[in-house]
C-alpha positions in Angstrom: -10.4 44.4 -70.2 -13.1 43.6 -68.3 -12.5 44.3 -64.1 -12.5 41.1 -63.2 -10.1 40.0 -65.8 -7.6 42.7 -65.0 -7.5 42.1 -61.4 -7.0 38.1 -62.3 -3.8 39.2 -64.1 -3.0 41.2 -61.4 -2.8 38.2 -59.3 -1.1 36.3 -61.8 1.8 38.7 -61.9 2.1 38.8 -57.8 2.1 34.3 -58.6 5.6 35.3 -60.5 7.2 36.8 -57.8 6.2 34.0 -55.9 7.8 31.3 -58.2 11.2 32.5 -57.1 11.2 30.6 -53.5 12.5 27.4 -54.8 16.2 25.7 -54.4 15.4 22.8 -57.4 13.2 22.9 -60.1 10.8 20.8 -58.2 10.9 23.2 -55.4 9.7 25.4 -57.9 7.2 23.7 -59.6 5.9 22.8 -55.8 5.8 26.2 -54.9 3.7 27.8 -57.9 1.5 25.1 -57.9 0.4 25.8 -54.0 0.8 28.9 -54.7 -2.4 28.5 -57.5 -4.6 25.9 -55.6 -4.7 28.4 -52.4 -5.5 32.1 -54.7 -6.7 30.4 -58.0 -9.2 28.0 -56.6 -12.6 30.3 -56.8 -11.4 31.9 -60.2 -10.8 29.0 -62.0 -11.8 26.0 -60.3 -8.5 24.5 -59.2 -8.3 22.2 -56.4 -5.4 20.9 -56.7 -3.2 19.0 -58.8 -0.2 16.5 -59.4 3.7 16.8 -60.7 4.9 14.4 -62.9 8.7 13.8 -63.8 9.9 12.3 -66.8 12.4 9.6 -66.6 12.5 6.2 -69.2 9.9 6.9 -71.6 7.5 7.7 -69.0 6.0 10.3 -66.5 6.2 9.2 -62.7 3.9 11.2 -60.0 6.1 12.6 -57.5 3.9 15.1 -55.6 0.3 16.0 -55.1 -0.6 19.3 -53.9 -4.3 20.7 -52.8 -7.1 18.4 -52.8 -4.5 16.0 -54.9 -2.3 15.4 -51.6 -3.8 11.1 -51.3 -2.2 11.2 -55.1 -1.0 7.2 -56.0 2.9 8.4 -55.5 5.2 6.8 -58.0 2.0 6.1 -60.5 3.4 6.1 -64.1 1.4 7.5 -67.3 3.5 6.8 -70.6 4.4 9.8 -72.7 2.3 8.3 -75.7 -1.0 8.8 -73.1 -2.8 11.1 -76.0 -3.3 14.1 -73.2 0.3 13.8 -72.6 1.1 13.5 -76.3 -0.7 17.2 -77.4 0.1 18.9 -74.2 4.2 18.3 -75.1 3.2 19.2 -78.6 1.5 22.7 -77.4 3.1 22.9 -73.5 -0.5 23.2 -72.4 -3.6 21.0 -72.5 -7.4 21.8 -71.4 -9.9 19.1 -71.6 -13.8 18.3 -70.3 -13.7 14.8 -67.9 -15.8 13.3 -70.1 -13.4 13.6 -73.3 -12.5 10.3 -74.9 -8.9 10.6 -74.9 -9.0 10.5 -71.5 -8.4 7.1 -70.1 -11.3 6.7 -67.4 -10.0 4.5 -65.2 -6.3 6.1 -64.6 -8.2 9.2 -64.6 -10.6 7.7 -61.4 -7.2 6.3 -60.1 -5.9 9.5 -60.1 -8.6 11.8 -58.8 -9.1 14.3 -62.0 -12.3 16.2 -61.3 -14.6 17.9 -64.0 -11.9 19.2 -66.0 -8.2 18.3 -66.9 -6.1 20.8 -67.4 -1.7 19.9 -67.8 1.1 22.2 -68.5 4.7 20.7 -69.3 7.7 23.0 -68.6 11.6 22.6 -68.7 11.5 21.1 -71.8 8.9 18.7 -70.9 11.2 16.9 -67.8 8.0 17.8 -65.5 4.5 17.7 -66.4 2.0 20.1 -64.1 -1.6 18.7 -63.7 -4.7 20.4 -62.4 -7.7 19.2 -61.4 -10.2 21.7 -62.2 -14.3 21.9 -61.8 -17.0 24.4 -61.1 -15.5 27.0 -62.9 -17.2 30.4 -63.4 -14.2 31.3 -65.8 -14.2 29.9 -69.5 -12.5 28.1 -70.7 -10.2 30.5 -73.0 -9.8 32.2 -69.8 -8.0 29.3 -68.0 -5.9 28.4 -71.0 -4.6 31.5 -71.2 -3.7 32.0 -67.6 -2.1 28.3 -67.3 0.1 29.1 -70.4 1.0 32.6 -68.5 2.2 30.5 -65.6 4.1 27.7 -67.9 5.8 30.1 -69.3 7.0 32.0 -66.3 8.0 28.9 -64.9 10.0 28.1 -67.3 11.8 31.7 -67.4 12.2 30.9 -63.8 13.9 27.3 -64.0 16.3 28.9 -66.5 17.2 31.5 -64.0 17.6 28.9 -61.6 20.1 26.9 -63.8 22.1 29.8 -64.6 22.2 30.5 -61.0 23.8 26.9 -60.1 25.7 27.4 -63.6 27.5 30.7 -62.1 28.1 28.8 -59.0 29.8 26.2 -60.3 31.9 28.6 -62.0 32.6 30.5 -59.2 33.9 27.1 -57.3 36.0 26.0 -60.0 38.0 29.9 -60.0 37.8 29.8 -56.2 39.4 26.3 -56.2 42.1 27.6 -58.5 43.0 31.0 -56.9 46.1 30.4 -54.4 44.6 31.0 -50.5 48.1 31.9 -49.3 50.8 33.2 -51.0 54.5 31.9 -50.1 57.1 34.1 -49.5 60.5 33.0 -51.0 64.1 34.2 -50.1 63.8 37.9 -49.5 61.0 38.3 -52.2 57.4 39.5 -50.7 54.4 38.7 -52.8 50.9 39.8 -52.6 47.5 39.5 -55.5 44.3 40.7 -55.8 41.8 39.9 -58.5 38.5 40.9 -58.3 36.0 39.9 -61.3 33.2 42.0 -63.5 30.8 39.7 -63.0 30.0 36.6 -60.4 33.3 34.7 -62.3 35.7 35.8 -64.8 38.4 34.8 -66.3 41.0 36.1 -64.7 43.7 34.0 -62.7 47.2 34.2 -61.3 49.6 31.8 -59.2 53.0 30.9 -57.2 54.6 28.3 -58.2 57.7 27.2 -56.0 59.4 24.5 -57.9 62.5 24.4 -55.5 64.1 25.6 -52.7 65.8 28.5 -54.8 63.4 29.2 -58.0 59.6 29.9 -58.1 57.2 30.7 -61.1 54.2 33.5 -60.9 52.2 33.7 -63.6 49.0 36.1 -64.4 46.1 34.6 -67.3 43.7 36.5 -68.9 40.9 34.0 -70.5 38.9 36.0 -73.2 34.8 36.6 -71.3 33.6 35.2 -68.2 30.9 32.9 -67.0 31.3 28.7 -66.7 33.4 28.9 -70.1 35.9 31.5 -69.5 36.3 29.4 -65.6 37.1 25.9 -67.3 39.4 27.9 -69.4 41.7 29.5 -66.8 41.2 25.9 -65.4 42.7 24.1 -68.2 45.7 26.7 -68.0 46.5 26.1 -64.3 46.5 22.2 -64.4 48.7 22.4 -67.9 50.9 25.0 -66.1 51.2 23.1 -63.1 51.7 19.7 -64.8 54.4 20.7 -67.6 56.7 23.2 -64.6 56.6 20.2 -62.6 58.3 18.3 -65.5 60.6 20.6 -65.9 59.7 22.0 -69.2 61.3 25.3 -70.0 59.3 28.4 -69.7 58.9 28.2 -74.3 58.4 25.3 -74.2 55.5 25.4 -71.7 54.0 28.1 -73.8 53.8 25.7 -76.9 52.0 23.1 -75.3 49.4 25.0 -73.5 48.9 27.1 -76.9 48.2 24.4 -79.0 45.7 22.6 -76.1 44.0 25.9 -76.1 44.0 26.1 -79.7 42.1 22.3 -79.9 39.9 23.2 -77.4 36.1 23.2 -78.1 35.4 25.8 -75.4 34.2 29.2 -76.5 36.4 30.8 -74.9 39.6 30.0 -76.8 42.0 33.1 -76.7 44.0 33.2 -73.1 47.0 36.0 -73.0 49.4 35.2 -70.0 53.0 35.9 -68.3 54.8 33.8 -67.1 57.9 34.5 -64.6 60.6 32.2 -63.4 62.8 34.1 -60.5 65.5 32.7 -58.7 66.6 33.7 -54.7 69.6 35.8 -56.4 67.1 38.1 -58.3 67.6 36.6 -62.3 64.1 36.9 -63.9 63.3 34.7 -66.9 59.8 35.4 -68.6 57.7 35.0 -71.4 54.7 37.1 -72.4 52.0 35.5 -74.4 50.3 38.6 -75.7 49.5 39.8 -72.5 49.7 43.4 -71.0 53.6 44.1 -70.5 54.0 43.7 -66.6 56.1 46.6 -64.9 59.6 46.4 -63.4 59.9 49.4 -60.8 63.4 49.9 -59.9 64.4 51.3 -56.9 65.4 54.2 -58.0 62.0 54.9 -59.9 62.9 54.0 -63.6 60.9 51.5 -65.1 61.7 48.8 -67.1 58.5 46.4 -69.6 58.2 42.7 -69.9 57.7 42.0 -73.6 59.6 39.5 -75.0 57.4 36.0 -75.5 55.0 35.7 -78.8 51.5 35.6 -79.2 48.2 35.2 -77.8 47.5 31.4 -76.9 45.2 30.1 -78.7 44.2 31.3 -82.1 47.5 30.4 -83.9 48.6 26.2 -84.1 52.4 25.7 -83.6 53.2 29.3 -82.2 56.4 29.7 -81.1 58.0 31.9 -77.9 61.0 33.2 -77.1 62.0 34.2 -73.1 63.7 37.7 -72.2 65.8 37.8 -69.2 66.0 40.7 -66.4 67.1 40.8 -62.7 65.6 42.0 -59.6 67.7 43.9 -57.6 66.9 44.4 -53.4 64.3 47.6 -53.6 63.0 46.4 -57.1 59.2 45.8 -57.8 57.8 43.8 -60.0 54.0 44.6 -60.7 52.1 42.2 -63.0 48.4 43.2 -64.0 45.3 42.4 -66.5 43.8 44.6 -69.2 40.7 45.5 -66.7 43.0 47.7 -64.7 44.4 49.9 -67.4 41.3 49.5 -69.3 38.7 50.8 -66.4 36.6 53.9 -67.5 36.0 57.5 -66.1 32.8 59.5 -66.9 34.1 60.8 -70.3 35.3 57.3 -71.3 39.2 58.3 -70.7 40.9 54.9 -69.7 42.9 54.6 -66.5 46.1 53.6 -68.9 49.2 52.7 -67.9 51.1 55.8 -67.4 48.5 56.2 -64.5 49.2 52.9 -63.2 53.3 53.4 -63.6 52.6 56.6 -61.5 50.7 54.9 -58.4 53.5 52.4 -58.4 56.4 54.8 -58.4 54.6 56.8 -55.6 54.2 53.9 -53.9 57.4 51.9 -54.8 59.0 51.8 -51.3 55.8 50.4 -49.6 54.8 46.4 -49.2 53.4 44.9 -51.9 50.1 44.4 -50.0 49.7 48.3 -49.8 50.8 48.9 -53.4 48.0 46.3 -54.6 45.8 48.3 -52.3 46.9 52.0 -53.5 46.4 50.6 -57.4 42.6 49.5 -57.1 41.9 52.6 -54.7 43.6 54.8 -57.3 40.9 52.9 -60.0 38.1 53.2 -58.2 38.5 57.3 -57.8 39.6 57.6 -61.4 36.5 55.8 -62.6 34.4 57.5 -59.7 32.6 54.2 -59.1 31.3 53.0 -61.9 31.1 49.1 -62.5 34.3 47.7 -64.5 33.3 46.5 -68.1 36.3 43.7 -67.5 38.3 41.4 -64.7 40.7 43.1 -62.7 43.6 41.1 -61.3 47.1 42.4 -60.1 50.3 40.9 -58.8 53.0 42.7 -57.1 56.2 41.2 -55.8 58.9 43.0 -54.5 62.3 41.9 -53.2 63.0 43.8 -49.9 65.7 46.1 -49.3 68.9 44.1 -46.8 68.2 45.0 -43.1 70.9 47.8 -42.4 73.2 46.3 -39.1 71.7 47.7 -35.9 68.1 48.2 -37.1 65.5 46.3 -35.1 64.7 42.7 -36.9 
């Protein structure tokens, strides 16, 4: 590659980094093609240039940039104009002034110099003109350095829209996940969730449907991103709309099941528990395929919340049945996602559950707040660090132990 050539390129690849200052894809667009008309000028004749938006059939001017800037503004060129035509066949079109598919007049009206040179990126909704002239470089040499920068813009808008994709994600599981958490009768209650990547699929929530009886319930929505966040969506407004009916907890189940299972989303398999306590301690769950939560009694034994039925999702018409505990003062109640027993060390040993039934009879006669703490503290060490492959959510709740007469309120 000839020196001149190779230190072209290597302006072209410093243009890429610059394409990422941008909030909107025009911003973008904007930005690159400054960007060209103040380094790219000498090289390849480029003085400046217009952007063109596609809306009805048709591409309006919306900004002119270099020597372009006096642009007509809202000027429209039909998409049928035969430049426009082969450059959204191609995504790039090169042609002399003088060429007789160019129509003369718009062209005067418009400014184009010696040379017309187009690119079209995000699926042709913008159209990038150039006015080019003079040009020591041929004209091989500007096709292929236009089509380098089409394409990276284009890489670029795409990262941009997953960007605001992720975003919107993150808002919808932000809007979902409870700010504070109530605190009925002598129960205490306190939740962490903290997601593999910018939004998972996790989610939990408090439900108080009365003075005496509140629901908690913990959802794992199969893979993350925008899908697995309208997911867990879905699940909170069904949840929150059929316990406000007064559905029982099976019954519940069954109709959020079979939504899930008509659902078009990709993400279509959603494990969950759900708990129904009452003030005097009587626990009423179901467990949808999830992980069995942990009942820590005072006294250290352990007791596993499995009774319920399948995963929602994958079967039509699945049925549940409840099981039925009770909460005694001192008892804790610690509800959790795959992510947490699932984490990693170095040799690929899982944390498990034994480990996690360990940290929360250590820690059994602390606040729920510290327990969450001790369990994701205890995960981190055990996997030294490393990145979770998965979600990680945990609920604890623990009823507190009767103030003895004569200690300190």
């Amino acid at each position: 590659m000839p020196q001149r050539t190779r230190s072209l390129f290597h302006r072209i690849e410093n243009a890429l980094e610059t394409i990422a200052v941008g909030s909107t894809p025009l911003d973008i667009i904007q930005n690159t093609a400054e960007f060209l008309t103040a380094n790219f000028a000498d090289d390849l004749g480029i003085r400046g240039g217009r952007v063109y938006v596609h809306t009805d059939g048709s591409y309006e001017l919306v900004k002119g940039f270099g020597e372009a800037t006096d642009a007509p503004i809202g000027l429209r060129v039909w998409r049928t104009y035969p430049p426009f035509e082969q450059m959204l066949e191609t995504g790039i079109v090169v042609m002399n002034r003088d060429d007789d598919r160019l129509d003369q007049h718009l062209e005067k009206e418009l400014g184009t110099r010696e040379w017309f040179a187009a690119i079209t990126v995000s699926n042709g909704e913008y159209v990038l003109s150039f006015d080019v002239d003079c040009r020591s470089a041929d004209d091989e040499e500007l096709h292929s350095t236009l089509n380098i920068i089409r394409l990276a813009v284009n890489q670029k808008l795409r990262e941009e829209r997953m960007v605001a994709i992720m975003e919107e994600a993150r808002q919808i599981q932000d809007s979902i996940l409870p700010r504070h958490l109530p605190k009925p009768g002598d129960f205490e209650i306190a939740a962490r969730s903290v997601p593999a990547e910018i939004v998972g699929g996790d989610f939990y929530d408090v439900i108080v449907l009365d003075e005496e009886v509140f629901d908690v319930v913990i959802a794992d929505a199969t893979g993350h991103g925008l899908p697995a966040a309208l997911q867990v969506r879905d699940v909170f407004t069904g949840l929150r709309m059929a316990l406000s009916r007064e559905f029982k907890l099976t019954r519940t189940l069954e109709r959020l099941n079979n939504i899930i299972y008509r659902s078009r989303l990709a993400t279509k398999f959603v494990s969950l528990v759900l708990v129904e306590l009452d003030l005097v301690g009587t626990v009423i769950y179901c467990n949808a395929g999830h992980p069995r939560p942990i009942l820590m009694r005072g006294d250290g034994s352990v007791a596993r919340l499995d009774m319920g039925g399948p995963i929602l999702g994958p079967i039509p018409n699945a049925t549940y049945s409840i099981g039925i505990q009770c909460m005694a003062p001192g008892d804790t109640l610690v509800l959790f996602t795959d992510g947490v027993t699932e984490a990693n060390d170095h040799n690929e040993e899982e944390y498990g559950v034994d480990r996690l039934i360990h940290t929360v009879r250590t820690n059994r006669h602390h606040d729920p707040a510290a327990i969450v703490d001790r369990i994701f503290t205890d995960v981190v060490e055990f996997s030294r660090g490393a990145p979770s492959a998965d979600d990680q959510t945990v609920v604890v709740l623990k009823r507190q132990l009767p103030e003895l007469e004569g200690e300190p309120a």
